[in-house]
TIMARTI-299305 format. One line per 8 residues: number of its first residue (from 0); their letters; for each residue x, y, z of C-alpha. Coordinates in steps of 0.05 Angstrom, whole numbers. Example, Ala and Ser with C-alpha at 12.3 -4.5 7.8 and 13.67 -1.06 7.14 Angstrom:
BEGIN
0	AS	246,-90,156  273,-21,143 $
END
This chain:
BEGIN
0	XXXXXXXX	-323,539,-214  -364,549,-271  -348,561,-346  -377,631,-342  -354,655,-272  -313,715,-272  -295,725,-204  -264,678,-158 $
8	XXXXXXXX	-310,640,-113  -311,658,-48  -345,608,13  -408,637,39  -411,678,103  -466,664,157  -525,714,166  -497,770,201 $
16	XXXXXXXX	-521,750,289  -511,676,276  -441,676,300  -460,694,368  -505,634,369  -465,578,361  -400,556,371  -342,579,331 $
24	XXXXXXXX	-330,511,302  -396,496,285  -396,564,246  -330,544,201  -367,474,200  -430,503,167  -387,554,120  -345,504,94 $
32	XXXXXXXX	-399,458,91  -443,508,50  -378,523,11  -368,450,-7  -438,443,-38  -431,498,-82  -367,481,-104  -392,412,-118 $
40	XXXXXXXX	-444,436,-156  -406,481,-194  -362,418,-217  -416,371,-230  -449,439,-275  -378,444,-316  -387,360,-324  -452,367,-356 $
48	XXXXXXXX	-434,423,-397  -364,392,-430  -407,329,-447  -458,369,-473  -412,409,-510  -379,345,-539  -433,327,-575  -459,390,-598 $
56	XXXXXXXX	-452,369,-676  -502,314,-663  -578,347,-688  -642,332,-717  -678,346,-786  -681,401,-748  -625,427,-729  -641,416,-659 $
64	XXXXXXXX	-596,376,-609  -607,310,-602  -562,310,-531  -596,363,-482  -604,378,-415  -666,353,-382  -685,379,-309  -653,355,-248 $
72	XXXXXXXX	-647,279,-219  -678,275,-145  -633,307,-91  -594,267,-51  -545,275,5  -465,259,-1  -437,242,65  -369,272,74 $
80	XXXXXXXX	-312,287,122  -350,352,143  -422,325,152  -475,310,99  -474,356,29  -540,352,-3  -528,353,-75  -581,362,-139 $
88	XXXXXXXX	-543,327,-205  -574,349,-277  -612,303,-326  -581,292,-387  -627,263,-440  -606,231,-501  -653,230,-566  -621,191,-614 $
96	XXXXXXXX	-639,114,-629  -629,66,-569  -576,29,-613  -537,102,-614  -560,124,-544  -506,136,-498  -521,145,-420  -491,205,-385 $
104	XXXXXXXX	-452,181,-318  -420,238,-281  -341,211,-259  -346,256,-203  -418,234,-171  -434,164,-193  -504,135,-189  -523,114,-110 $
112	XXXXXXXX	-460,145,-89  -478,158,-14  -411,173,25  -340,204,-9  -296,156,-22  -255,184,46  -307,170,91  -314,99,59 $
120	XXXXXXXX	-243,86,82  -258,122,142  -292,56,179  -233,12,168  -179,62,185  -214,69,259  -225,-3,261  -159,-22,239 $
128	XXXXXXXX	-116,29,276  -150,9,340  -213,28,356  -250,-20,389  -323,-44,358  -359,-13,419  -320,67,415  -342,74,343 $
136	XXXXXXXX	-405,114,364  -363,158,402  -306,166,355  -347,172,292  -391,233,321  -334,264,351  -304,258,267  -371,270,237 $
144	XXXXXXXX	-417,306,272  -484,276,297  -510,269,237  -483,217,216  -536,169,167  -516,95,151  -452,93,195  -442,58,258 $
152	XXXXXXXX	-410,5,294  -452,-55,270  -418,-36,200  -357,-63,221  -386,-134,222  -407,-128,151  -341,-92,127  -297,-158,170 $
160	XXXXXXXX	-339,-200,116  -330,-153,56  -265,-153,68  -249,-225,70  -287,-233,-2  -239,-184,-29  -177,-215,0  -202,-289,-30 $
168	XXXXXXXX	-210,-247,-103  -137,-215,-86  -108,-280,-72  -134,-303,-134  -126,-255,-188  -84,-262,-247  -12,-247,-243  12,-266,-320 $
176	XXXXXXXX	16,-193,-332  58,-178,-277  142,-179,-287  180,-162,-223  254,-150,-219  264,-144,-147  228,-191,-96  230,-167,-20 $
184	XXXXXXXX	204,-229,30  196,-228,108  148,-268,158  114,-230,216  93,-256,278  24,-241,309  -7,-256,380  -81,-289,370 $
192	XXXXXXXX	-119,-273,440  -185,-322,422  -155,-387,385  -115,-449,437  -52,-447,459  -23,-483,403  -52,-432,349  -39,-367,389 $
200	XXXXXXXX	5,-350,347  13,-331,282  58,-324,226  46,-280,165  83,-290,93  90,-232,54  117,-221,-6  132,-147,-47 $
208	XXXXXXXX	156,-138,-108  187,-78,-154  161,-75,-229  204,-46,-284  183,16,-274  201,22,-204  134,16,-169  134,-21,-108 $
216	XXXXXXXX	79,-73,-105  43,-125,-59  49,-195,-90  21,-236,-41  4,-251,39  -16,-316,66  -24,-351,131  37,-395,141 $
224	XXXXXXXX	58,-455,176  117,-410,218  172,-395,162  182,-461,135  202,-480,66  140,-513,47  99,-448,70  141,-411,22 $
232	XXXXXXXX	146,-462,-37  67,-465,-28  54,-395,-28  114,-392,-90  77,-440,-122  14,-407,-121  36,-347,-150  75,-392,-216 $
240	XXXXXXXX	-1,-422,-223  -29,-356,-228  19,-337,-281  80,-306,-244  138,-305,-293  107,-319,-359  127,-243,-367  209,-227,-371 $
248	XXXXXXXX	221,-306,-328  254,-295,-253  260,-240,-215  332,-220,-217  340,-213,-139  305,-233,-80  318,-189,-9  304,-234,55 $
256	XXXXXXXX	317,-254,129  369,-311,129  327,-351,175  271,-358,131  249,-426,96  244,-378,31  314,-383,4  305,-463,2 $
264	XXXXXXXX	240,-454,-36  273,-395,-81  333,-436,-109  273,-493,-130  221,-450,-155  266,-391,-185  331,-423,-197  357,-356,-232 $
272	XXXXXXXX	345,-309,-174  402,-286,-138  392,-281,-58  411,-219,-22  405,-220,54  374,-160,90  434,-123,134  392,-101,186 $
280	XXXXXXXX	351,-166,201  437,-199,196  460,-139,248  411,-157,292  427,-234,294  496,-213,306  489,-164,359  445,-216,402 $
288	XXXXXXXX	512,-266,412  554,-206,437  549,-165,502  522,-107,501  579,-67,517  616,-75,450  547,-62,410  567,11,390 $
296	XXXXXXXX	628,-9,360  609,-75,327  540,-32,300  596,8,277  638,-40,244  585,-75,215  554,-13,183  623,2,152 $
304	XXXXXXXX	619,-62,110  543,-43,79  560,14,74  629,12,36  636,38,-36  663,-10,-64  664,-91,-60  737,-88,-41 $
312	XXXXXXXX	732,-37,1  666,-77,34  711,-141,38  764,-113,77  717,-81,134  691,-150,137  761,-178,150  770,-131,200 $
320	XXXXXXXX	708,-148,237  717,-214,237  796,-211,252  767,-160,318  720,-198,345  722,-277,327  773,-293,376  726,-273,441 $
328	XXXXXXXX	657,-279,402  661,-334,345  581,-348,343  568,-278,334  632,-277,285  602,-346,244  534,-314,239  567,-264,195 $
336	XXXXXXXX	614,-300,162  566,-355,133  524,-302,91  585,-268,62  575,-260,-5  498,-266,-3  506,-205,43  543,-167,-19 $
344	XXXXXXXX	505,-188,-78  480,-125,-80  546,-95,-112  522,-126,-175  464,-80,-186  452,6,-188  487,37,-132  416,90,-138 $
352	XXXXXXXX	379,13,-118  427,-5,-59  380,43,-17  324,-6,-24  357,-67,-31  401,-80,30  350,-92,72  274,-116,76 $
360	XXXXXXXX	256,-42,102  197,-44,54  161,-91,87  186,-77,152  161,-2,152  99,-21,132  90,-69,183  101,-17,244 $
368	XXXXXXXX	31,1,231  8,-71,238  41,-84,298  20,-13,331  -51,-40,321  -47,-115,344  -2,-81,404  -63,-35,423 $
376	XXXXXXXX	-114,-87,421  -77,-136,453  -64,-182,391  -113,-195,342  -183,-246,360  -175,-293,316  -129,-318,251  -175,-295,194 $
384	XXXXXXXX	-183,-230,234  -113,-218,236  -95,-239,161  -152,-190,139  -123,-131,188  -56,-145,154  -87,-151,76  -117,-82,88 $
392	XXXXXXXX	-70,-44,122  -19,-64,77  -61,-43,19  -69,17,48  15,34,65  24,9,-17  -14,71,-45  43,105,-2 $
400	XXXXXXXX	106,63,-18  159,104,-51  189,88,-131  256,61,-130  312,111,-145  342,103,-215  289,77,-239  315,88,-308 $
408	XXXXXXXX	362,39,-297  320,-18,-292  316,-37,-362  386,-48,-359  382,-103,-297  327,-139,-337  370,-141,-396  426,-179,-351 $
416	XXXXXXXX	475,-119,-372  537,-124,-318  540,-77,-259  606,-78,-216  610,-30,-155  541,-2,-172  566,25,-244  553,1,-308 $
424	XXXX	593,-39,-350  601,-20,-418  599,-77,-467  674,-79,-504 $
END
């Protein structure tokens, strides 16, 4: 709305007899539509006049303003999410010396800006939630309307490549500025339809990590050589070279499978870190070496030990599942049993953190997505193909992922100060 608008804006109403010819949703198309463009305008108006304003002390001899107004730029059109907004910006013209001359950019219309930023991620959201190359026509005219300038399928070509330059750049940037306190790792496991039998399929690293001030983060995904411990002391490596750690050393815990190659690259790359492994990945493993009639009360039993308030109190439901069951089921019994104080480390931080750190459910929740798509197109074509599907998507879940409760307490697990039973020990 404008600086001197009085009344609230209201969207505009079609010319009374053009309801009755055309369809009701074309009618709240065009009205929102029309709506959008004035309220657009309106902004970009309010823009021009706050910069104008902010440099209304800078005049001539004269008196008169050396930062003015100056006519309109060419009209263009804005695709959006309800069709195409045509859209006139206005000139700003700055007369002071070209050493002092500043160049007006609006933030909210930027120069050769041709679609909003959601119909940019429009394309890969299709592509990457399943649409197939040959139904974006279809789908994107059902979404868009028919008119529909610069989008089709053949984009999706160009975006495949696009998107692999920015995953090389993401793989490469600088990470000296980065300090992470909690580490979550996983490997997932992808079918690839178009590569031989002995590279159909595929296994995914992935690494997250929580910053001090509780934001969740993506730290790195490669393509691995299945979950071995050189895949992971590469990919560990690679992240050291790039500067991981030079801020605050080590994370203080890592949050993984028990299976994975990653603890035996952890304990050489970040000596310091303690390991915590991820209940629901360990329940699992357990629950596959016993029948599945005693699954409800060994699920049961099991989640009374994670769940326990107190490290004693955690120890002696794990006694007790061990004394029930290891008589008649000793591998499912040893599975447990040989994580048994990795499975507890997490006593020794913020009870508000056990939430997150029990388990790898980051990653995992995230990766229900990915697996929805490669499930719908039948696994992904190729390896590249399916490494880009999984940068993106996961880029896309992270602007989602939720801050770590008690965050304020972070500070204090960087600072090495002593939790016991989630509580804070107070130095004597």
């Amino acid at each position: 709305m404008s600086q001197n608008s009085t009344q609230p804006y209201a969207l505009p109403v079609p010319p009374v007899g053009t309801v009755g010819t055309a369809s009701s949703g074309d009618v709240l198309t065009e009205i929102l539509r029309n709506g959008a463009q004035k309220l657009l305008a309106d902004a970009i108006q309010d823009e021009v006049a706050m910069y104008l304003a902010e440099r209304g002390e800078l005049v001539d001899a004269k008196g008169h303003q050396l930062v003015v107004r100056n006519g309109h730029l060419p009209e263009r059109r804005v695709m959006t999410g309800i069709g195409a907004v045509p859209v006139t910006q206005p000139r700003v013209r700055d007369r002071r010396s070209p050493a002092e001359r500043e160049k007006f950019t609006s933030a909210i219309l930027p120069p050769y800006l041709r679609r909003a930023k959601s119909v940019e991620e429009l394309l890969p959201w299709l592509y990457l939630k399943g649409i197939s190359t040959g139904d974006f026509g279809e789908a994107l005219q059902a979404l868009l309307g028919t008119d529909v300038p610069g989008l089709s399928a053949t984009t999706i070509t160009r975006l495949k490549g696009i998107w692999e330059q920015e995953y090389k750049d993401w793989s490469k940037r600088s990470l000296a500025d980065k300090q992470y306190v909690y580490v979550w790792a996983d490997a997932i496991h992808f079918n690839i339809r178009l590569e031989d039998e002995a590279n159909s399929r595929q296994c995914i690293l992935v690494m997250m990590g929580a910053t001090p001030s509780g934001k969740k983060e993506l730290i790195a995904i490669t393509d691995g050589y299945g979950e071995s411990y050189q895949s992971w002391k590469e990919l560990m490596l690679d992240c050291r070279s790039r500067g991981l750690g030079q801020l605050g050393g080590d994370p203080r815990l890592a949050i993984g499978d028990g299976g994975l190659g990653f603890w035996a690259a952890m304990r050489e790359v970040w000596s310091s870190t303690l390991e915590q492994r991820c209940w629901v990945h360990k329940t699992g493993n357990i629950l596959n070496k016993m029948p599945k009639s005693v699954h409800s009360k060994a699920k049961s039993m099991l989640h009374d030990i994670w769940m326990a308030e107190t490290r004693v109190a955690a120890d002696k439901a794990f006694d007790l599942f061990v004394e029930t069951f290891g008589a008649k089921y000793p591998k499912a019994v040893d599975c447990l049993k040989k994580d048994r104080d990795q499975l507890l480390t997490f006593y020794q931080f913020p009870a508000d953190h056990w939430l997150h750190i029990r388990t790898t459910n980051p990653i995992e929740s995230t990766f229900a997505t990915v697996r929805l798509r490669t499930a719908k197109t039948k696994g992904s074509g190729s390896r590249t193909a399916c490494l880009m599907m999984v940068f993106k998507l996961t880029q896309s879940a992270e602007k989602n992922w939720r801050a770590l409760n008690g965050s304020e307490s972070i500070p204090d697990v960087i600072a090495g100060v002593r939790f016991v039973d989630g509580e804070k020990q107070e130095a004597a």
